[in-house]
C-alpha angles and dihedrals in degrees: 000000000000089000084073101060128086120259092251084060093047098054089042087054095047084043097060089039085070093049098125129197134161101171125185084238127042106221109214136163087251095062104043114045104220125210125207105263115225106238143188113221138191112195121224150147116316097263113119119313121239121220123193123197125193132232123244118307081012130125147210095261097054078083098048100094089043100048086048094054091041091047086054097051102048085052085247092289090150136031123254131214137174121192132214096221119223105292093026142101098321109331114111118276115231127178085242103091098165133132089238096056094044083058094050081048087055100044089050091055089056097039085054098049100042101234101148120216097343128182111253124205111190117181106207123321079013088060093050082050086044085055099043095055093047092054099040101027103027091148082077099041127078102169143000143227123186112196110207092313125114129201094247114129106221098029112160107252089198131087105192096234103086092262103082121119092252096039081054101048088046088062098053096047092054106038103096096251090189093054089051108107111173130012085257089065086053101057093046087061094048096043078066089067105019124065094182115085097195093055089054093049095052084047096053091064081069091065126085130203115183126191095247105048132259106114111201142166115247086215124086088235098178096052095042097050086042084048080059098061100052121087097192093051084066099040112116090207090224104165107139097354126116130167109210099185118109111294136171124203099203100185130170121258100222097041122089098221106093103030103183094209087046102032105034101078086055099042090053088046098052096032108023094186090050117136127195126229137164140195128204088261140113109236096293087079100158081053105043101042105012094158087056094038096055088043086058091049096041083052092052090048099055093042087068100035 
């Protein structure tokens, strides 16, 4: 059978074969109970799928306007797929808001579908998902992008301008989701906390106004801010454990979160092909610069085409 496949094939197969962990911990289905993630999808040829994943208070559909230009431009050779993680958009909500059960999620998701080895790209807490999948459930993964997020436990999620991911989070727990109105309402009391447009705006898509009543946010909040203050339910539980097939850390040159002198040392060790890119952007790379954010993964995509 193997005699069948393309050398290209040939060298990605013996390269997963030398994916090694050895975690405290075995993750196993048994141990983490998984839920079915909601998706977007773009069908497509039968190259390698693509899987965004979304960062923290994100959704499925921050990715839908990418996944339709990059399916364009690779003539729809692959197909492309973007998930709603646990607690997000549509997908179930669980008390479990770790980064290891997100990956079992996201194996799950692949395994399911029957996508075979696929290239993930996680933006922030995605990319931490993104990781945690690589390094303890490598057999489903082919490549790796890692979206201004590094593999440090215990990295500060906030940014002290009233656009970090905490000081974010904060915001939405506290605005009075039962006395917003309209979506109006909602974006005075953000621009409070918030000083970005543009991050108010994406987290408006996460609220919900029916006709009838009843605001309410589509995110599990409490669960999620609770998820921030733990450093264990990010910890990618990466002792021993390394992924050795092609990844790219893009990181954005004016966030905190992926410093080349601090986080390079980790991010060989973890990931021993990584390569290191940036773009001019704060940490919302895909939003602030979209037209610079498909042509890296494009770029990613054809180099291992």
């Amino acid at each position: 059978m193997a005699l069948s496949l393309g050398w290209r094939s040939l060298i990605k197969l013996v390269r997963r074969s030398e994916h090694a962990c050895v975690p405290r911990r075995r993750i196993s289905s048994a141990s983490r109970q998984t839920v079915a993630l909601n998706s977007l999808d773009i069908a497509g040829g039968s190259n390698t799928p693509v899987i965004f994943i979304h960062g923290l208070y994100g959704a499925a559909g921050n990715f839908r306007s990418i996944m339709k230009q990059l399916s364009k431009l690779t003539d729809a050779d692959r197909p492309f797929h973007s998930l709603d993680l646990r607690n997000h958009g549509a997908s179930p909500w669980s008390d479990d808001a770790s980064v290891l059960a997100m990956a079992a999620d996201v194996r799950e998701f692949i395994e399911s579908h029957d996508l075979g080895p696929s290239m993930l790209v996680g933006h922030s807490l995605g990319g931490r998902t993104a990781m945690a999948t690589a390094l303890h459930h490598s057999a489903v993964v082919d490549s790796l992008m890692v979206v201004d997020m590094s593999p440090e436990t215990g990295i500060s999620v906030g940014q002290g301008n009233g656009g970090g991911v905490a000081e974010v989070g904060r915001a939405m727990y506290d605005m009075p989701v039962d006395a917003m109105q309209t979506r109006k309402d909602a974006e005075a009391f953000l621009a409070t906390r918030i000083s970005t447009p543009m991050i108010r705006s994406w987290l408006l898509q996460n609220l919900v106004l029916p006709k009838d009543g009843n605001p309410h946010w589509r995110l599990n909040i409490e669960t999620l801010t609770s998820a921030l203050d733990s450093t264990d339910a990010l910890n990618l539980d990466a002792n021993g454990c390394s992924f050795n097939g092609p990844t790219v850390f893009l990181r954005g040159e004016r966030s905190p979160y992926v410093d080349i002198q601090r986080h390079g040392p980790i991010i060989q060790q973890l990931f021993p092909r990584a390569k290191i890119r940036s773009l001019d952007t704060g940490h919302w790379v895909h939003s602030e610069d979209s037209k610079g954010f498909i042509a890296e993964v494009l770029r990613f995509i054809l180099e291992e085409t």
